[in-house]
PDB file of N, H, CA, C and O in Angstrom:
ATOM      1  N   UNK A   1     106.912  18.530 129.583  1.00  0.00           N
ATOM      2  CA  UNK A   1     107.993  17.572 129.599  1.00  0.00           C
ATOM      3  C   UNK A   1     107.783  16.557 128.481  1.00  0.00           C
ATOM      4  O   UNK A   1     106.647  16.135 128.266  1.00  0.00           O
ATOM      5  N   UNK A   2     109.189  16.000 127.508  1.00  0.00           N
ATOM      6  H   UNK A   2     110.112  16.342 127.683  1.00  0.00           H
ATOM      7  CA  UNK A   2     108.899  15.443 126.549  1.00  0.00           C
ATOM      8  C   UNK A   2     109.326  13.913 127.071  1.00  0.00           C
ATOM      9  O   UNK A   2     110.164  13.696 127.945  1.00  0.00           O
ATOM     10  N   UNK A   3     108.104  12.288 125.902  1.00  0.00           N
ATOM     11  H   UNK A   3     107.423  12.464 125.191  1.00  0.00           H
ATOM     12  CA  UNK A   3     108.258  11.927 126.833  1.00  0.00           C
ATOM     13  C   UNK A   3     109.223  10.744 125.592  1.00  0.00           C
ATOM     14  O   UNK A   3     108.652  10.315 124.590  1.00  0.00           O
ATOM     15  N   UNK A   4     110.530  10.423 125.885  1.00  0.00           N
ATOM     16  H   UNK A   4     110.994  10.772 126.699  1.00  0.00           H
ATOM     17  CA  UNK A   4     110.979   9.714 124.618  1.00  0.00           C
ATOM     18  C   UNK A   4     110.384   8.473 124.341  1.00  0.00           C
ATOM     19  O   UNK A   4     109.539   8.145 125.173  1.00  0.00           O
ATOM     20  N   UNK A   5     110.538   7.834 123.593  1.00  0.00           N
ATOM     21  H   UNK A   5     111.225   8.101 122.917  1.00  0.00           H
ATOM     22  CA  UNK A   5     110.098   6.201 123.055  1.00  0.00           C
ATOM     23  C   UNK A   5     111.281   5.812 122.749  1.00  0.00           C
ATOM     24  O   UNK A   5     112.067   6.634 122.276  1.00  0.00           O
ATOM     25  N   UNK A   6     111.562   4.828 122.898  1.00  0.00           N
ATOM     26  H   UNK A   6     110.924   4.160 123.282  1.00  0.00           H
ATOM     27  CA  UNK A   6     112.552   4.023 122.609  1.00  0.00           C
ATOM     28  C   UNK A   6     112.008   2.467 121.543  1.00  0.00           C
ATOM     29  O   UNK A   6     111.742   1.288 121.773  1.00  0.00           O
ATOM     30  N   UNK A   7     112.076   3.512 120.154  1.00  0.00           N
ATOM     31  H   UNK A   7     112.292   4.471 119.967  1.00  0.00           H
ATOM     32  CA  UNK A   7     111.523   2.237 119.467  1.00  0.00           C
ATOM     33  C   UNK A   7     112.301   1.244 118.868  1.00  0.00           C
ATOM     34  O   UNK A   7     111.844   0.503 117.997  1.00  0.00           O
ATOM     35  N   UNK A   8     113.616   1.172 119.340  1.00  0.00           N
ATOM     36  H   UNK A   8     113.988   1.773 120.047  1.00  0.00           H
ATOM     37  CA  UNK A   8     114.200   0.136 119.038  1.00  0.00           C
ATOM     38  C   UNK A   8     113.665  -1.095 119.865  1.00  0.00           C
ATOM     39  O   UNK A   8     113.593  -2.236 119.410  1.00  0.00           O
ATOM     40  N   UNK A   9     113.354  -0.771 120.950  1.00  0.00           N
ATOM     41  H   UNK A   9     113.412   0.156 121.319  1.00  0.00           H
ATOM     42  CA  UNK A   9     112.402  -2.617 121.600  1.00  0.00           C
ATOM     43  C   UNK A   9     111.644  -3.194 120.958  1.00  0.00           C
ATOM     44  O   UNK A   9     111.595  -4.423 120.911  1.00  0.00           O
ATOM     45  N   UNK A  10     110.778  -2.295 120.233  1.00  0.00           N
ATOM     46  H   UNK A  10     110.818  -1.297 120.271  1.00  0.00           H
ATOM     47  CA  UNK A  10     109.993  -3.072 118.840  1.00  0.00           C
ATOM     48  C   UNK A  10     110.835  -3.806 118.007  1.00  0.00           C
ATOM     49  O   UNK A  10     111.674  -2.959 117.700  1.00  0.00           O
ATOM     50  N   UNK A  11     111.158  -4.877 117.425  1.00  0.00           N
ATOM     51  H   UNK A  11     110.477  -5.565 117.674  1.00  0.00           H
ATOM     52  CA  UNK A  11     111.777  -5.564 116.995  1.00  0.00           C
ATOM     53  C   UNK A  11     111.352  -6.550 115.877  1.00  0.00           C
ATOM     54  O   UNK A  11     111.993  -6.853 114.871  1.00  0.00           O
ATOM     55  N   UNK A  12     110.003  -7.030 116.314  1.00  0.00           N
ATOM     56  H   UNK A  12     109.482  -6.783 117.131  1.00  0.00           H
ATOM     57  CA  UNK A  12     109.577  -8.217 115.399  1.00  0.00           C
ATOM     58  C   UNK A  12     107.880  -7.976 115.856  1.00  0.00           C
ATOM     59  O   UNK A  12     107.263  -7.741 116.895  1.00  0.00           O
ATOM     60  N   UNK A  13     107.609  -8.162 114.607  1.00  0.00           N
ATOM     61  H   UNK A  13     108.110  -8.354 113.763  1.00  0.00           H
ATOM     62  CA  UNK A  13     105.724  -8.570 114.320  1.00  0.00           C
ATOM     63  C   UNK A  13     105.287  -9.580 113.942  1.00  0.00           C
ATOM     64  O   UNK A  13     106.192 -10.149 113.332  1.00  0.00           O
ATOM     65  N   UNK A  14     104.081 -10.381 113.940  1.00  0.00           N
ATOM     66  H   UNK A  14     103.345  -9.919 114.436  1.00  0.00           H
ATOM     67  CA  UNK A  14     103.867 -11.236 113.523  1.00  0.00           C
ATOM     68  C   UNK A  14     102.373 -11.062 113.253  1.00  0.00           C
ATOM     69  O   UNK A  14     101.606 -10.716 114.152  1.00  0.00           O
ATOM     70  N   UNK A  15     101.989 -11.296 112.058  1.00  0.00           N
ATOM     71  H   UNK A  15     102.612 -11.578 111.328  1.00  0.00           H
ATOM     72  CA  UNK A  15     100.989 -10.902 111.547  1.00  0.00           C
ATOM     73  C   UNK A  15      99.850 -12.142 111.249  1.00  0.00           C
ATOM     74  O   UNK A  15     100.238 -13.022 110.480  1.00  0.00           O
ATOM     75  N   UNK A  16      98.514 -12.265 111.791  1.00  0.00           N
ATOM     76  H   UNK A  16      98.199 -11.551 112.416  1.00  0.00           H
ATOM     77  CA  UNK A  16      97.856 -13.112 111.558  1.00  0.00           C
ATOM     78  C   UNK A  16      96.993 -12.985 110.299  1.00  0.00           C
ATOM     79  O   UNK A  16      96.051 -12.198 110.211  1.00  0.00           O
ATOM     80  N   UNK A  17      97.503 -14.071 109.048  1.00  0.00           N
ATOM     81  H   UNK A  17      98.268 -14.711 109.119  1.00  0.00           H
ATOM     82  CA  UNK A  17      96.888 -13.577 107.935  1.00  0.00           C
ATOM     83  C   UNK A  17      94.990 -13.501 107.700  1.00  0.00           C
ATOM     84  O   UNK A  17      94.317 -12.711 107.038  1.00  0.00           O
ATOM     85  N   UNK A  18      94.583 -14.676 108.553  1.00  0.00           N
ATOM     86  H   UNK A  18      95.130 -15.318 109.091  1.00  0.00           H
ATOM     87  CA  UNK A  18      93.300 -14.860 108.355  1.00  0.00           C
ATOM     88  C   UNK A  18      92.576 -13.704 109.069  1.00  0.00           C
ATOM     89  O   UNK A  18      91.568 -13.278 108.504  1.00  0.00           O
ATOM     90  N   UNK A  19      93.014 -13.037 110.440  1.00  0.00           N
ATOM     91  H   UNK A  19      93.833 -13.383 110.899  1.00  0.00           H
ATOM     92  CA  UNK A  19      92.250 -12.380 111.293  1.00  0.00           C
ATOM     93  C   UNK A  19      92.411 -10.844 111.334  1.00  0.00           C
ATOM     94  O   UNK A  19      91.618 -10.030 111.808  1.00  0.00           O
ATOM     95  N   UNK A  20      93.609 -10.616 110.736  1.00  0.00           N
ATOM     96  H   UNK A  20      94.253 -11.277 110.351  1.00  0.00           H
ATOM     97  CA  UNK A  20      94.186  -9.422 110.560  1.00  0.00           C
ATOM     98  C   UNK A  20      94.890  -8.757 111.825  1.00  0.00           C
ATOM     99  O   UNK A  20      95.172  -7.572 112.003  1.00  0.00           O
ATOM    100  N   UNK A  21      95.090  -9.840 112.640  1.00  0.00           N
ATOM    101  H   UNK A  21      94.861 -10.803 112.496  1.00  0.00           H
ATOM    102  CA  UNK A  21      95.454  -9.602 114.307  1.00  0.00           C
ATOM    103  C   UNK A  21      97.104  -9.603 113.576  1.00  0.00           C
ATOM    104  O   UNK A  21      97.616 -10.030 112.542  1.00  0.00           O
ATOM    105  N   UNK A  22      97.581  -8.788 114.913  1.00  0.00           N
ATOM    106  H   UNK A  22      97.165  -8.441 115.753  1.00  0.00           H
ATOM    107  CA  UNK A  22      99.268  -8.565 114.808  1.00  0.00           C
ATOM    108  C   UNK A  22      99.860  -8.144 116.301  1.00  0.00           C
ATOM    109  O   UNK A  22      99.479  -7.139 116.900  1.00  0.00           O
ATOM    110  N   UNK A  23     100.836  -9.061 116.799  1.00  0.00           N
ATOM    111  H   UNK A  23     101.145  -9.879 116.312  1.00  0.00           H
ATOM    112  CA  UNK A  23     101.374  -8.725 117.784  1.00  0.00           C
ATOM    113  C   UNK A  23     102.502  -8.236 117.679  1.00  0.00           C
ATOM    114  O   UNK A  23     103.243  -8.663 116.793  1.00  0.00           O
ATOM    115  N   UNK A  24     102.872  -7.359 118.429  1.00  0.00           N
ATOM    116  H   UNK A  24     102.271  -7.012 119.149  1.00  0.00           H
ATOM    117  CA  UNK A  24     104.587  -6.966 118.555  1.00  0.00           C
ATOM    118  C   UNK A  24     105.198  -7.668 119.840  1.00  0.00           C
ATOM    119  O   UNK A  24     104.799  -7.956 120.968  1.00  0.00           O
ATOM    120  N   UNK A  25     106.555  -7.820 118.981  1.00  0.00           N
ATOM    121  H   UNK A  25     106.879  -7.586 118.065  1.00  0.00           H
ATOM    122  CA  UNK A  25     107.492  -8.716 119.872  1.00  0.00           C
ATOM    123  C   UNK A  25     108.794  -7.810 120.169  1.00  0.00           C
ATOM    124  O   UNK A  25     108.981  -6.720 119.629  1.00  0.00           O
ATOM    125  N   UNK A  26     109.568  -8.340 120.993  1.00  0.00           N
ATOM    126  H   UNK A  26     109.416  -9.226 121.431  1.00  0.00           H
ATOM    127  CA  UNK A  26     110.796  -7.674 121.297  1.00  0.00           C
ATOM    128  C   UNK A  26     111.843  -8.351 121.460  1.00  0.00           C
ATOM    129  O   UNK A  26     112.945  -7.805 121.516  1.00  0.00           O
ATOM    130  N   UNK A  27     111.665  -9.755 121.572  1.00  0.00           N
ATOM    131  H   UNK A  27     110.770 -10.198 121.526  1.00  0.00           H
ATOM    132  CA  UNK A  27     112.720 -10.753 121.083  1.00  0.00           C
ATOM    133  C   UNK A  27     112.165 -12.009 120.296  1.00  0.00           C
ATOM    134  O   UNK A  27     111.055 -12.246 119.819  1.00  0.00           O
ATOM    135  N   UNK A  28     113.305 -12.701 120.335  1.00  0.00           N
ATOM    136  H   UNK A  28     114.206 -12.509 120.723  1.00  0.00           H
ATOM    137  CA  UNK A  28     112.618 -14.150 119.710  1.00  0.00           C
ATOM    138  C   UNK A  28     111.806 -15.452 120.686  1.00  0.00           C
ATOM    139  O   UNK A  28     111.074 -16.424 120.504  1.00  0.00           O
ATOM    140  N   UNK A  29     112.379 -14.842 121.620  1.00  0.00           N
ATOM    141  H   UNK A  29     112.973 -14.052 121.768  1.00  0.00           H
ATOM    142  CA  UNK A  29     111.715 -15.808 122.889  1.00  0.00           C
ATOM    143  C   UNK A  29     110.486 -15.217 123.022  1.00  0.00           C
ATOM    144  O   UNK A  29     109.830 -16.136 122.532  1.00  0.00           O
ATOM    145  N   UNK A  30     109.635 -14.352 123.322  1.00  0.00           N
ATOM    146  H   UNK A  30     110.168 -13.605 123.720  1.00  0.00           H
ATOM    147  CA  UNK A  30     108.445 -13.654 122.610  1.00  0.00           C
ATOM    148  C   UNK A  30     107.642 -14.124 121.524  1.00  0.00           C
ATOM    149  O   UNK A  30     106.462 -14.451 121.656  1.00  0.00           O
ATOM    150  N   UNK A  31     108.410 -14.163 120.235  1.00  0.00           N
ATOM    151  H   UNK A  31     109.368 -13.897 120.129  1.00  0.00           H
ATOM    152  CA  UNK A  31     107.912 -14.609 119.265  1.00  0.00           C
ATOM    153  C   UNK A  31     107.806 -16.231 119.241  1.00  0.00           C
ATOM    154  O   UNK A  31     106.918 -16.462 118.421  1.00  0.00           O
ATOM    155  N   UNK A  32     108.224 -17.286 119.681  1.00  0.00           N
ATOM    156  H   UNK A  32     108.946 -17.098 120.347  1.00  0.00           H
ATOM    157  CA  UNK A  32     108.226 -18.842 120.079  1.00  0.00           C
ATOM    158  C   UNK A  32     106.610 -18.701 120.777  1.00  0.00           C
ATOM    159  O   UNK A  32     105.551 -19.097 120.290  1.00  0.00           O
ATOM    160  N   UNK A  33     106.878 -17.907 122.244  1.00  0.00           N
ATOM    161  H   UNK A  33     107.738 -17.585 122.640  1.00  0.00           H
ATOM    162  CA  UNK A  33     105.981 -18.178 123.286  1.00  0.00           C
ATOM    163  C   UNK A  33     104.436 -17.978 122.345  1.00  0.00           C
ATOM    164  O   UNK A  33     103.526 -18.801 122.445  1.00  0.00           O
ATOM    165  N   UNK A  34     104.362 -16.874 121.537  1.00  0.00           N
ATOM    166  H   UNK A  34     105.101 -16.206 121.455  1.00  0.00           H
ATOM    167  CA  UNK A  34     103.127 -16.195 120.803  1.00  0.00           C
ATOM    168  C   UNK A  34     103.053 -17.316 119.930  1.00  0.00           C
ATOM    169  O   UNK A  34     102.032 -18.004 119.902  1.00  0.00           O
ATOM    170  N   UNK A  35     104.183 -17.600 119.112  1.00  0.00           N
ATOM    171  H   UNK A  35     105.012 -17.041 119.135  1.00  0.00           H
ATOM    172  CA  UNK A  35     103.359 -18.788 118.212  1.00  0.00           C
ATOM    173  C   UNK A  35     102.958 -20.107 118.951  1.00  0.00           C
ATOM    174  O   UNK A  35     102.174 -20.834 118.341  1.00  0.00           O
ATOM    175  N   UNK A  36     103.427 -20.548 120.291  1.00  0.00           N
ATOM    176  H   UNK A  36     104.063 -19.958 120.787  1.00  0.00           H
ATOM    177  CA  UNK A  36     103.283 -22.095 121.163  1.00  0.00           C
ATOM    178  C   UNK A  36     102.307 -21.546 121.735  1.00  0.00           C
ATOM    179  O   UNK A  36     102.248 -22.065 122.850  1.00  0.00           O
ATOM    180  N   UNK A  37     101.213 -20.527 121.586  1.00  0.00           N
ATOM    181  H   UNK A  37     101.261 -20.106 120.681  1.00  0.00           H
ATOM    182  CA  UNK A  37     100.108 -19.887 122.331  1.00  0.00           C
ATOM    183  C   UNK A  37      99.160 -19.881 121.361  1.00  0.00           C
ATOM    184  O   UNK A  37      98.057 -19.602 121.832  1.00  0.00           O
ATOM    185  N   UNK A  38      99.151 -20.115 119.979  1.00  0.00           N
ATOM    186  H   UNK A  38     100.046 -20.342 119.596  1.00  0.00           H
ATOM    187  CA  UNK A  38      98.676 -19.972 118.843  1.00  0.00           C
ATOM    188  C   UNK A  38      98.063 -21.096 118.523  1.00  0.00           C
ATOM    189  O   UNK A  38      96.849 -21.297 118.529  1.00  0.00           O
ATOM    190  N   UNK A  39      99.314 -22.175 118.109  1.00  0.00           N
ATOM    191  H   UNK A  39     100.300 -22.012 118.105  1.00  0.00           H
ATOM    192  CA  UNK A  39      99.515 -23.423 117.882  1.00  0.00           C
ATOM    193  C   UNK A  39     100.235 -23.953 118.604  1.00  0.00           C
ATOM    194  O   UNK A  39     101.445 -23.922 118.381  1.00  0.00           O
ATOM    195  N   UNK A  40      99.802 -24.499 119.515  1.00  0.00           N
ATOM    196  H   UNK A  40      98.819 -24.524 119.696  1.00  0.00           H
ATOM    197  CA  UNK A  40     100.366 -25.456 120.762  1.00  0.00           C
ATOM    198  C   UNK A  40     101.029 -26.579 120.300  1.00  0.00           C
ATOM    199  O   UNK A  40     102.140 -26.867 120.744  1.00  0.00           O
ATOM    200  N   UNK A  41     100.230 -27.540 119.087  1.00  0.00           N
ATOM    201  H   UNK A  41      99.327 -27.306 118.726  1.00  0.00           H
ATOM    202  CA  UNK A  41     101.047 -28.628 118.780  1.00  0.00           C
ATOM    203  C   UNK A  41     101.628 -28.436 117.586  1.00  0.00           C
ATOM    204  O   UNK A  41     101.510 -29.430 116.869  1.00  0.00           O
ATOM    205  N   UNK A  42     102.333 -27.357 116.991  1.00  0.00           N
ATOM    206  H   UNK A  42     102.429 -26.550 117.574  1.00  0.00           H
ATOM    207  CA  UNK A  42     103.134 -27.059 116.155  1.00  0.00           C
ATOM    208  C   UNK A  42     103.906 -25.735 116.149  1.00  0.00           C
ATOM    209  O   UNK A  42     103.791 -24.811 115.344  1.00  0.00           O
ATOM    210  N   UNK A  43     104.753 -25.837 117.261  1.00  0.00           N
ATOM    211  H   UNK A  43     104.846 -26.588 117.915  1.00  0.00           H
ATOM    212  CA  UNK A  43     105.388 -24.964 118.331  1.00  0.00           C
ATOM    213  C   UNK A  43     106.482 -25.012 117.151  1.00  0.00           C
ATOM    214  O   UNK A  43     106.508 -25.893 116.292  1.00  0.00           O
ATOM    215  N   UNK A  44     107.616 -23.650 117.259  1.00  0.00           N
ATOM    216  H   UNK A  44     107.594 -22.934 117.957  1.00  0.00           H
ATOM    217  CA  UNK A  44     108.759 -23.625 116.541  1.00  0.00           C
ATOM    218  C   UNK A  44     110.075 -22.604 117.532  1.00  0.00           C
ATOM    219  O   UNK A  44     110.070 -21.392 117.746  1.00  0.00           O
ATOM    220  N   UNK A  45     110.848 -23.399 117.865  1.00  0.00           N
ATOM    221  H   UNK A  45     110.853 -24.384 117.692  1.00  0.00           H
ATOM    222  CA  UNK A  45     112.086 -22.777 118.677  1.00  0.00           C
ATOM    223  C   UNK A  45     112.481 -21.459 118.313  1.00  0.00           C
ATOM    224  O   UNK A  45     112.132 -20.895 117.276  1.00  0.00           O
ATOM    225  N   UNK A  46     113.208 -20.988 119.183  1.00  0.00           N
ATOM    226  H   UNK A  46     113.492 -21.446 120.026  1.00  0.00           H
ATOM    227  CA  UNK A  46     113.301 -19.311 119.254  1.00  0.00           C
ATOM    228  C   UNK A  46     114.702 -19.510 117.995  1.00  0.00           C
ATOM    229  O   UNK A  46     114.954 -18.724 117.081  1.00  0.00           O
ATOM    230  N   UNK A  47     115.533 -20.974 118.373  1.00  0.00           N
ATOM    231  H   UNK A  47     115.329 -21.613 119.115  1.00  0.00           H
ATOM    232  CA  UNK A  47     116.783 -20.742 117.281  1.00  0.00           C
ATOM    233  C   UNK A  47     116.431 -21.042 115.907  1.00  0.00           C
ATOM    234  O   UNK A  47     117.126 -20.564 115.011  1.00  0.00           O
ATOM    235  N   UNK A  48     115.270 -21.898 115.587  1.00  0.00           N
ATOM    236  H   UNK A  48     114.705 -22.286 116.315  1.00  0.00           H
ATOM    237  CA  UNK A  48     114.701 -22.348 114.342  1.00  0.00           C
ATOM    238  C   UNK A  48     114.142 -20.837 113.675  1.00  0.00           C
ATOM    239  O   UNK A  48     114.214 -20.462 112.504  1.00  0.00           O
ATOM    240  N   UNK A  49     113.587 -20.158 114.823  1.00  0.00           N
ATOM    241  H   UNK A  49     113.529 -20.464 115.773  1.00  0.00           H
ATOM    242  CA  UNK A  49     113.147 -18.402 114.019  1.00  0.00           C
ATOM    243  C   UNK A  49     114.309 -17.926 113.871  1.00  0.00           C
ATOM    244  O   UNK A  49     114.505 -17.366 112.792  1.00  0.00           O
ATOM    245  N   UNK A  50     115.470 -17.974 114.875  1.00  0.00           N
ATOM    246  H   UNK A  50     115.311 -18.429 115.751  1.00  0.00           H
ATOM    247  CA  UNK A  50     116.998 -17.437 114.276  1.00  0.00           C
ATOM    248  C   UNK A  50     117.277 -17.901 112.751  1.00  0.00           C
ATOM    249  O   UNK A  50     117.556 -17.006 111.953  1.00  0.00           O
ATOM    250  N   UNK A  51     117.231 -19.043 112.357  1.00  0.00           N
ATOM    251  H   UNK A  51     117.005 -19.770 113.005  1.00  0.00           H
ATOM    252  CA  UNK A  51     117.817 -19.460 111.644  1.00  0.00           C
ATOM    253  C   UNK A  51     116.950 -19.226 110.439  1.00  0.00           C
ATOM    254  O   UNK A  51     117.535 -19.262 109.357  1.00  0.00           O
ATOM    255  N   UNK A  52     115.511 -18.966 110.438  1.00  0.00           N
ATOM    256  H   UNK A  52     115.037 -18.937 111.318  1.00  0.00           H
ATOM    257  CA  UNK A  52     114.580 -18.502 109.359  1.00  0.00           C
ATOM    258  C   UNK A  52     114.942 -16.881 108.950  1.00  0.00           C
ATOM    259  O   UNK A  52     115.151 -16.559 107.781  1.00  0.00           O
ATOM    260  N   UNK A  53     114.984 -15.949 110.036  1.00  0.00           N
ATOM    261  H   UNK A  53     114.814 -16.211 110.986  1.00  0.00           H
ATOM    262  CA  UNK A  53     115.522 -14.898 109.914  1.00  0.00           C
ATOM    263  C   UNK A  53     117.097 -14.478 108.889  1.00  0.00           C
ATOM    264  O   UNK A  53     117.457 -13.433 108.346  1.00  0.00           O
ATOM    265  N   UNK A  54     117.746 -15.916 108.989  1.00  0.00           N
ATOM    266  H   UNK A  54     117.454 -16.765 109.430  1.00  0.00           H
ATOM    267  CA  UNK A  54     118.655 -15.541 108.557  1.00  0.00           C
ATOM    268  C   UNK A  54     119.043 -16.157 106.981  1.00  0.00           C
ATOM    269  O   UNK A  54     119.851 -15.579 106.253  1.00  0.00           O
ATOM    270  N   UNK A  55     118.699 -16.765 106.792  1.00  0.00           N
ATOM    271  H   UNK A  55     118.043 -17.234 107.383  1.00  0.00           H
ATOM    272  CA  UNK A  55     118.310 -17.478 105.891  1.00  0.00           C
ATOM    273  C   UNK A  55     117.564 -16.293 104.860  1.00  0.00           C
ATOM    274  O   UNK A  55     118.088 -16.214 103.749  1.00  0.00           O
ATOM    275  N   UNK A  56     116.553 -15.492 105.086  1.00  0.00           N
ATOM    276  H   UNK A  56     116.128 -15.556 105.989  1.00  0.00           H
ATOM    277  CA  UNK A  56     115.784 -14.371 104.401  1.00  0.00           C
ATOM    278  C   UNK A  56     115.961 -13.744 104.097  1.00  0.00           C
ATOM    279  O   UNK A  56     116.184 -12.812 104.870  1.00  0.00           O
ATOM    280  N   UNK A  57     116.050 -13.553 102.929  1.00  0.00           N
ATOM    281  H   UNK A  57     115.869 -14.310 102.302  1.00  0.00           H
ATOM    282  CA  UNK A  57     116.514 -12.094 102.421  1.00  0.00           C
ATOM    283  C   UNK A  57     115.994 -11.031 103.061  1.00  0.00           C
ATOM    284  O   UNK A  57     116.639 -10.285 103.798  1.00  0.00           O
ATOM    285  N   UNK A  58     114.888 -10.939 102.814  1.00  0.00           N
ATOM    286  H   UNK A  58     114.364 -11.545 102.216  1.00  0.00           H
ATOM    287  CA  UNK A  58     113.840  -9.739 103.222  1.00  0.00           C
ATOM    288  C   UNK A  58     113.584  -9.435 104.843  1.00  0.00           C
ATOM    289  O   UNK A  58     113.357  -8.312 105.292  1.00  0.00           O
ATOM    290  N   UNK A  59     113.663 -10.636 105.616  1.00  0.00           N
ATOM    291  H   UNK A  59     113.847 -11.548 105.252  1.00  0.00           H
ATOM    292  CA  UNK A  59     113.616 -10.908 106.965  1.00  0.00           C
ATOM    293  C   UNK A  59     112.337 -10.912 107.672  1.00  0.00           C
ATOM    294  O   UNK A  59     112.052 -10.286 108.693  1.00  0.00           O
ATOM    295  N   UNK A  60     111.403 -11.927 106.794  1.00  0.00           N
ATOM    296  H   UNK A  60     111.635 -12.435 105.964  1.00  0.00           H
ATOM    297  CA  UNK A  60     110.383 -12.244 107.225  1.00  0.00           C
ATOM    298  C   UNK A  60     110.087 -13.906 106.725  1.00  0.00           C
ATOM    299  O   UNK A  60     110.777 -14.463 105.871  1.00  0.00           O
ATOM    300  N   UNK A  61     109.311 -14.344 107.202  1.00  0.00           N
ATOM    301  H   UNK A  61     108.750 -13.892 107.896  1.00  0.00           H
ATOM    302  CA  UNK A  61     108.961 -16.194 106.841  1.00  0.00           C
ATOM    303  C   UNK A  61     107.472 -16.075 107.326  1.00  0.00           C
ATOM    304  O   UNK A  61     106.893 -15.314 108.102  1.00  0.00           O
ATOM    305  N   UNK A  62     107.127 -17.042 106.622  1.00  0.00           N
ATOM    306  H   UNK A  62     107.597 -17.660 105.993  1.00  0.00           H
ATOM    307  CA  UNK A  62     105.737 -17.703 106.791  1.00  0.00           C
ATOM    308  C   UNK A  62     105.387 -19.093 107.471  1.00  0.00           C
ATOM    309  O   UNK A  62     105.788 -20.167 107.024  1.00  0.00           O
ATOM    310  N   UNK A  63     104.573 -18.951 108.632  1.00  0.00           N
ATOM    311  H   UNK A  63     104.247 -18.079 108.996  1.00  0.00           H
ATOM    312  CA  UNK A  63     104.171 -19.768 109.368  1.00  0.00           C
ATOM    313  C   UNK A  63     102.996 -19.744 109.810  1.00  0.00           C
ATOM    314  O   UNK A  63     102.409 -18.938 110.532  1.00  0.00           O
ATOM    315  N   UNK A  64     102.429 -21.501 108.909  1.00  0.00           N
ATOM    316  H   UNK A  64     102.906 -22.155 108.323  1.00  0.00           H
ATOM    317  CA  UNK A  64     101.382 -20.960 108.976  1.00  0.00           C
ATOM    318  C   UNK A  64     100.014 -19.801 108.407  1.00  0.00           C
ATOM    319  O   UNK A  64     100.300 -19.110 107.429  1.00  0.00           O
ATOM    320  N   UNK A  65      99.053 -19.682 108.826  1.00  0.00           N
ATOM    321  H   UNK A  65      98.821 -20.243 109.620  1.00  0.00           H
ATOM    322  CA  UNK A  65      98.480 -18.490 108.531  1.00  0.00           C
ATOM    323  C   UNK A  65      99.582 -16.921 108.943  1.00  0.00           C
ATOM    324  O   UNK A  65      99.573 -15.800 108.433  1.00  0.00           O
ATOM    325  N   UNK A  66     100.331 -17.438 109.930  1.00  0.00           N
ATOM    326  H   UNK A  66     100.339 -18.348 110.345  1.00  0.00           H
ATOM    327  CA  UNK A  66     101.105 -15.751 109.888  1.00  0.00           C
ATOM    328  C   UNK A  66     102.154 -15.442 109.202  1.00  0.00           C
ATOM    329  O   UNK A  66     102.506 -16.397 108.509  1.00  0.00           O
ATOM    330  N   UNK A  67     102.799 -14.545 109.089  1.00  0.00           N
ATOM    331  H   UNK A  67     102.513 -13.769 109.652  1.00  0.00           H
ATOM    332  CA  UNK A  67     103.835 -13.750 108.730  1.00  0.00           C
ATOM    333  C   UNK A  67     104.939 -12.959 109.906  1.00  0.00           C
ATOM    334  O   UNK A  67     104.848 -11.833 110.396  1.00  0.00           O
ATOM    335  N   UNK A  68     105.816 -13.858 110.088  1.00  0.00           N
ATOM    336  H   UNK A  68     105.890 -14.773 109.691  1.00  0.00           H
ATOM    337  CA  UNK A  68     106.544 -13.395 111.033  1.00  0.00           C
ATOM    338  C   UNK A  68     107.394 -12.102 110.581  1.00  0.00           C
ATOM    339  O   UNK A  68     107.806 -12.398 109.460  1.00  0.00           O
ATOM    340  N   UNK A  69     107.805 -10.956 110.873  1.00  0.00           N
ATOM    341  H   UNK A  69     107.470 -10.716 111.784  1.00  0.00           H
ATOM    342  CA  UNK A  69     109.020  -9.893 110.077  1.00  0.00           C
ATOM    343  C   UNK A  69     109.403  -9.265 111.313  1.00  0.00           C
ATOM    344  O   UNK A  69     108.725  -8.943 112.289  1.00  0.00           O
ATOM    345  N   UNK A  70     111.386  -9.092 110.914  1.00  0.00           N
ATOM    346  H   UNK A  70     111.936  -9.353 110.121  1.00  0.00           H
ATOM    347  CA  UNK A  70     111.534  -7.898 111.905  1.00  0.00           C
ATOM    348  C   UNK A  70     111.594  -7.194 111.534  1.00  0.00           C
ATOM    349  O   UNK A  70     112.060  -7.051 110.404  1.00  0.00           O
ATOM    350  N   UNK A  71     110.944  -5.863 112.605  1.00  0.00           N
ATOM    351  H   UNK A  71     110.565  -5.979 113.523  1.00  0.00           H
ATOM    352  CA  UNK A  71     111.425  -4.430 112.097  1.00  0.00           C
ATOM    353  C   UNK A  71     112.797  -3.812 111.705  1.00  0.00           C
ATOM    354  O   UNK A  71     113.907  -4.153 112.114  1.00  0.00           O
ATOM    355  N   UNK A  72     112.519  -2.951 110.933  1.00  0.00           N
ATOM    356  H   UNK A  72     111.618  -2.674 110.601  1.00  0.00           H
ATOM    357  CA  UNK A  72     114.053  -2.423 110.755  1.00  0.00           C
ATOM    358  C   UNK A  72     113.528  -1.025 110.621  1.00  0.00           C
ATOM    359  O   UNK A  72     112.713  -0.547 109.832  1.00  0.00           O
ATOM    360  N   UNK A  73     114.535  -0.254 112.065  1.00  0.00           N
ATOM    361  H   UNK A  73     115.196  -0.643 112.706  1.00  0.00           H
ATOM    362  CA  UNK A  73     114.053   1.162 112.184  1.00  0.00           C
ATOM    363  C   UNK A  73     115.175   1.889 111.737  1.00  0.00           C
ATOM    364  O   UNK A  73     115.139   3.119 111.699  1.00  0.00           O
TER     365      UNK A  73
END
């Protein structure tokens, strides 16, 4: 029996530049909670990542040591 993936839930990564750590996200509320888990006192709203996202050409921003990007499958 085959078993599918559904990799469209993958959505967004965020890449820790110093550690080489990388989490996957599946929304932007995800990606807020991971960075206010990171850096507690320099937290950034799920609409402020909307609005970085969109703003980007490429569809990634820098925060910080990380690199936030969404996937595009």
């Amino acid at each position: 029996m085959e078993t599918t993936i559904n990799y469209n839930k993958y959505k967004y990564i965020i890449i820790h530049t110093i550690t080489d750590e990388f989490y996957i996200c599946e929304s932007l509320r995800d990606i807020e909670k991971s960075i206010r888990e990171m850096y507690p006192e320099k937290g950034i709203s799920h609409s402020a990542i909307s609005e970085r996202f969109k703003s980007s050409e490429h569809k990634y921003f820098p925060f910080y040591e990380l690199i936030v990007r969404e996937l595009v499958w």
